[in-house]
C-alpha positions in Angstrom: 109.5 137.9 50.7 113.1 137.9 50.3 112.9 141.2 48.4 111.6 142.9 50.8 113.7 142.3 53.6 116.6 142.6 51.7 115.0 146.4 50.7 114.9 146.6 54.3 118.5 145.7 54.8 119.2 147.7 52.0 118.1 150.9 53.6 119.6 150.8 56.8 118.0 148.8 60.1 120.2 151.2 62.2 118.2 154.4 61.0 114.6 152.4 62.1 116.1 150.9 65.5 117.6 154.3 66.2 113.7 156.1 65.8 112.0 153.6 67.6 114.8 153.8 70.7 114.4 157.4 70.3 110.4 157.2 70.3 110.4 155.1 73.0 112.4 157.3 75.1 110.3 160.2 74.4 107.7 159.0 75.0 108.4 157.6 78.5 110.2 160.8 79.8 107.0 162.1 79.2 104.4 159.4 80.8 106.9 158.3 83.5 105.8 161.1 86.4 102.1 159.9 85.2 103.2 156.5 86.0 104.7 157.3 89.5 102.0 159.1 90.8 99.3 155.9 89.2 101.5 154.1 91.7 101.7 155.9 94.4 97.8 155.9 94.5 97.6 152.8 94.2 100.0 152.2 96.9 98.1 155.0 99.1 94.6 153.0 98.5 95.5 149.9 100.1 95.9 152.0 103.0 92.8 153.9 102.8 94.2 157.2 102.3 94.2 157.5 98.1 94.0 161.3 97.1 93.0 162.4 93.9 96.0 162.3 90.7 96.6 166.0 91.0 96.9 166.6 94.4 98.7 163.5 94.8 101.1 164.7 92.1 101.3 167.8 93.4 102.0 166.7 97.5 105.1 165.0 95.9 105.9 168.3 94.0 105.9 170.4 96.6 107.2 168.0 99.1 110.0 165.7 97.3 110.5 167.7 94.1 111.0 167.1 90.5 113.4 164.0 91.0 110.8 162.0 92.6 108.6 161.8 90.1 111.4 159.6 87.9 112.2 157.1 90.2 114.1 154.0 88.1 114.2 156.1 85.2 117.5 154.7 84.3 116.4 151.1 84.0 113.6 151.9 82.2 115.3 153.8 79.7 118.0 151.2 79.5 115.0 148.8 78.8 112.9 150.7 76.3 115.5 152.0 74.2 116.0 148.4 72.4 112.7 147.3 73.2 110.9 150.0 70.8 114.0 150.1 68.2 113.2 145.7 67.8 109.4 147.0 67.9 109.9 150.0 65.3 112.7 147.1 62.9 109.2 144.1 63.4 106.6 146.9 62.3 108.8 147.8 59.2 110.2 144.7 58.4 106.5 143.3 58.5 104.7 146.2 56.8 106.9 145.7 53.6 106.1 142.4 53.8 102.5 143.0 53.9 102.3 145.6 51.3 104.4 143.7 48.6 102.3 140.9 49.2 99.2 143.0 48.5 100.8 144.8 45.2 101.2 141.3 43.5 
């Protein structure tokens, strides 16, 4: 066991929690307007006035712009940066663990 996470080691952790930051921002640049308008609906359904995904995405298109589809987009990237680069160094770390244990 000691093998392998000194392979780990070995090969650099900085390369693996850099990808997995890098992932993890990705992907949430990407799903974060998705997100916003999830909430907005939500928020719009208590009141009784929920619209459908697209044409509440597009009302705050057309009426707020781009911008307000990332609201708190700093703190979440700020969060899932280190978040997915410890996920990204636990998956590898635990993986070589795993498969040396199966080769012997």
């Amino acid at each position: 066991m000691y093998d392998e996470l000194a392979c780990l080691c070995l090969e650099g952790v900085a390369p693996i929690v850099f990808s997995g930051g890098i992932g993890g921002a990705c992907l949430w640049l990407v799903v974060y307007p998705m997100d916003c308008v999830k909430s907005r609906i939500q928020v719009m359904s208590m009141t009784s006035r929920q619209s459908g995904f697209f044409k509440t995405f597009m009302h705050i298109f057309r009426t707020e712009g781009v911008r307000a589809l990332y609201p708190g987009l700093t703190p979440t990237m700020n969060r899932t940066f280190p978040a997915n680069g410890a996920l990204f160094l636990g998956y590898e770390a635990s993986r070589k663990i795993m498969m040396a244990q199966f080769d012997s």
